[in-house]
C-alpha positions as CSV (number, residue, x, y, z in Angstrom):
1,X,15.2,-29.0,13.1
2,X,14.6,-25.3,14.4
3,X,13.7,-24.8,17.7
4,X,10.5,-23.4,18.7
5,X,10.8,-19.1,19.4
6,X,9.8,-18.5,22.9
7,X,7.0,-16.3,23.6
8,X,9.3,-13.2,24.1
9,X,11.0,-14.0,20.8
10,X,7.4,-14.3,19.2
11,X,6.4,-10.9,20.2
12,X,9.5,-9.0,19.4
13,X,9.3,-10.1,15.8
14,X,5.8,-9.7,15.8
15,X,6.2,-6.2,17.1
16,X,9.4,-6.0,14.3
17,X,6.8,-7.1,11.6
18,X,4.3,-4.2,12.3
19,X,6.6,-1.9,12.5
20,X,8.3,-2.5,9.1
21,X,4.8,-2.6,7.7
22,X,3.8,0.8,8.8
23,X,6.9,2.3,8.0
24,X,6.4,0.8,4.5
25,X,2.7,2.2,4.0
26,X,4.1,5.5,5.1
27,X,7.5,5.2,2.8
28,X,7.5,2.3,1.0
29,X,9.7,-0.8,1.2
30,X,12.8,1.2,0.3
31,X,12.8,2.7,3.8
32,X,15.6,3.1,5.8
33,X,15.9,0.3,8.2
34,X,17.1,2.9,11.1
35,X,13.7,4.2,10.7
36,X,11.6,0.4,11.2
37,X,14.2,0.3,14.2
38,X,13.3,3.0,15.4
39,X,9.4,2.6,15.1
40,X,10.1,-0.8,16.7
41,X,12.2,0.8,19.8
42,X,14.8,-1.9,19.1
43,X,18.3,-1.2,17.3
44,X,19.3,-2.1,13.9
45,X,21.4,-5.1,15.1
46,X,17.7,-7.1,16.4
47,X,16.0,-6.4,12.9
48,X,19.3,-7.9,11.3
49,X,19.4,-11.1,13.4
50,X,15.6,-11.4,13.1
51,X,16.0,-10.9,9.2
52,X,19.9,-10.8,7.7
53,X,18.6,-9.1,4.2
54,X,15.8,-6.8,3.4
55,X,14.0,-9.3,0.9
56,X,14.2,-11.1,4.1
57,X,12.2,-8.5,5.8
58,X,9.9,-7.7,2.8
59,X,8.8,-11.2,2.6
60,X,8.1,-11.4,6.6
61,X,5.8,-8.8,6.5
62,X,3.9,-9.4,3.3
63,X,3.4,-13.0,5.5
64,X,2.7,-11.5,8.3
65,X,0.0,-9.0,6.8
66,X,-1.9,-12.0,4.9
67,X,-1.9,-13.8,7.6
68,X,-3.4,-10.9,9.9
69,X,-5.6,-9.6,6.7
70,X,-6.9,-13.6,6.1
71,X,-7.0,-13.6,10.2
72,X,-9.0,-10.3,10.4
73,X,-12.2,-11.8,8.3
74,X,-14.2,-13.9,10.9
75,X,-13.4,-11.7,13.8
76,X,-15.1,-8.4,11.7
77,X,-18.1,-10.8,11.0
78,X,-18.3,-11.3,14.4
79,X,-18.1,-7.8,15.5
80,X,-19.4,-5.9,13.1
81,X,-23.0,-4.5,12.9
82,X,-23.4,-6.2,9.1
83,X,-21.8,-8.6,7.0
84,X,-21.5,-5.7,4.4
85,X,-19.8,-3.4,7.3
86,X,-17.0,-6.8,7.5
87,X,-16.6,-7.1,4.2
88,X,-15.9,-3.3,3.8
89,X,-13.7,-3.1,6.9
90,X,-11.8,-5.9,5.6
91,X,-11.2,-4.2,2.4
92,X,-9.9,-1.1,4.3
93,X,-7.2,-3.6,5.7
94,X,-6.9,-5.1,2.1
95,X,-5.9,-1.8,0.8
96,X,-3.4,-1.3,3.9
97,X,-2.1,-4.5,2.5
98,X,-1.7,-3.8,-1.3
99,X,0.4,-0.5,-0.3
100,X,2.7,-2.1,1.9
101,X,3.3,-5.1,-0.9
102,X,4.0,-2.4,-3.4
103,X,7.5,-2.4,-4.5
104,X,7.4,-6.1,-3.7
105,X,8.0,-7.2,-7.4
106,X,11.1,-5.2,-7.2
107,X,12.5,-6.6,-4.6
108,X,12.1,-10.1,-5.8
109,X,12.4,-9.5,-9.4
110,X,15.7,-12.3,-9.3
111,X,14.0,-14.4,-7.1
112,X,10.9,-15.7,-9.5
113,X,10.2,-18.9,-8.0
114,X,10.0,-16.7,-4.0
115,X,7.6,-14.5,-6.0
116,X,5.6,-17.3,-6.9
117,X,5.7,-19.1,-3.5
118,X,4.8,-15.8,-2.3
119,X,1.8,-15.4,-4.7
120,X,0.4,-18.5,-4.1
121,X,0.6,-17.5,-0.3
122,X,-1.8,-14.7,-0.7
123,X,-4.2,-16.7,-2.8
124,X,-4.3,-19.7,-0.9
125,X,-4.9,-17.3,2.9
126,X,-6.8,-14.0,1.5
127,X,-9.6,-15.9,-1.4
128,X,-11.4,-18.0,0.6
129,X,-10.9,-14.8,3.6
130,X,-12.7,-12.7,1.0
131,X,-15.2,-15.3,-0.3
132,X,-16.2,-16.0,3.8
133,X,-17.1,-12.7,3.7
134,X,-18.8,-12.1,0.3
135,X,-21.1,-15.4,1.0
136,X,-22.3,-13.6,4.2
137,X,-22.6,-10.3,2.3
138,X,-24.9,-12.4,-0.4
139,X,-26.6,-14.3,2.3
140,X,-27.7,-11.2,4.0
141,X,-29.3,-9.7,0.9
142,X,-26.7,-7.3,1.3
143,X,-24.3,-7.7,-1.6
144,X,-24.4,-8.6,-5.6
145,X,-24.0,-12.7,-5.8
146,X,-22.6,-12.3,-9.2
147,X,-19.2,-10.9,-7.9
148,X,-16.7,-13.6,-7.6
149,X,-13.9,-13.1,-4.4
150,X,-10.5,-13.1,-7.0
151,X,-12.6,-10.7,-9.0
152,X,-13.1,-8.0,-6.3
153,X,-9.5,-8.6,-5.5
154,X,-8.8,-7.8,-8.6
155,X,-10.5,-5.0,-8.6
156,X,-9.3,-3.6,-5.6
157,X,-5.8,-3.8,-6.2
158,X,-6.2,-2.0,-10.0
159,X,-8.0,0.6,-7.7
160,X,-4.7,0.8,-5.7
161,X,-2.1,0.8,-8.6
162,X,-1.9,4.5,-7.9
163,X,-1.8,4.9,-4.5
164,X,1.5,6.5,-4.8
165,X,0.7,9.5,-6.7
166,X,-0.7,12.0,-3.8
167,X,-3.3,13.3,-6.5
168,X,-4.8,10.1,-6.8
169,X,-7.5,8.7,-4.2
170,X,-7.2,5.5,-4.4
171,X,-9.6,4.6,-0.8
172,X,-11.9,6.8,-2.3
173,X,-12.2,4.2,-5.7
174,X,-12.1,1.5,-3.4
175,X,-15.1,2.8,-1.4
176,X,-17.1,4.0,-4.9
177,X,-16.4,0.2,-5.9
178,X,-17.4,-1.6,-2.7
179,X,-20.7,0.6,-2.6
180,X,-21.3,-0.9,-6.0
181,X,-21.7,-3.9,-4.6
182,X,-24.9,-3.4,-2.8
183,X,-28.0,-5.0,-4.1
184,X,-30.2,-2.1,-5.2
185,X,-32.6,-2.9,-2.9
186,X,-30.2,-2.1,0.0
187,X,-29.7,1.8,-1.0
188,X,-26.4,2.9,-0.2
């Protein structure tokens, strides 16, 4: 049976995981390690012991950034000025997401049954995240009730397929969809 990590422990992996997952937005998940280390302010030998392989370290974050993206949803309802303002904000975060996980498939590509697990993960935590938001959306008068939470998913990550390719705007799809959303009563 593992131990529990103590709260130092917590925190230093925590502060591991979002350094990896910016340094993968900004490079992708082929990035040098020395360079997570480095964003982290820790050497190469505490990312190592915290995660011995880089599928290791892959999978951590793409946990770690469902659970914050799933996480994220109630708190933007909460503190945003509309439920349509949430759902777009958590889309923003979505998108951050999708980038970071791409080059994921590669990693795995041996490993079906982790990519699975890992699948399931996302729909299981981010779904119901996205359909908490879209019901407020629709119960606002804000948003289309026709659009189904997988579906906009969907939809957002085709947008981001691309995202690689510096002449290609993906946020900027994302936006033109999400503002497709809007009941036609709301304007845009």
């Amino acid at each position: 049976m593992d131990k529990p990590k103590r709260a130092d422990a917590r925190r230093n992996e925590k502060a591991l995981l979002d350094a990896a997952a910016a340094v993968f937005v900004a490079s992708g998940v082929d990035a040098p390690v020395r360079d997570i280390a480095a964003k982290a302010g820790v050497g190469m030998g505490t990312i190592y012991r915290h995660f011995p392989t880089r599928a290791d370290l892959i999978i951590a974050v793409f946990r770690h950034q469902v659970d914050a993206c799933a996480e994220a949803g109630p708190a933007l309802l909460a503190s945003s000025e509309s439920p349509y303002a949430a759902l777009a904000r958590w889309i923003d975060l979505f998108v951050d997401f999708l980038v970071t996980k791409h080059g994921l498939a590669g990693v795995l590509q041996s490993d079906n049954a982790g990519f699975e697990a890992l699948h399931a993960y996302f729909l299981d935590h981010l779904v119901p995240a996205c359909g908490e938001l879209l019901a407020a959306a629709v119960a606002a008068g804000e948003v289309r009730a026709e659009v189904a939470p997988l579906d906009l998913m969907r939809g957002v990550g085709n947008l981001c397929i691309g995202a690689d390719d510096p002449r290609y705007d993906a946020r900027g799809m994302v936006k033109l969809l999400i503002a497709g959303l809007r009941c036609e009563t709301m304007g845009t």
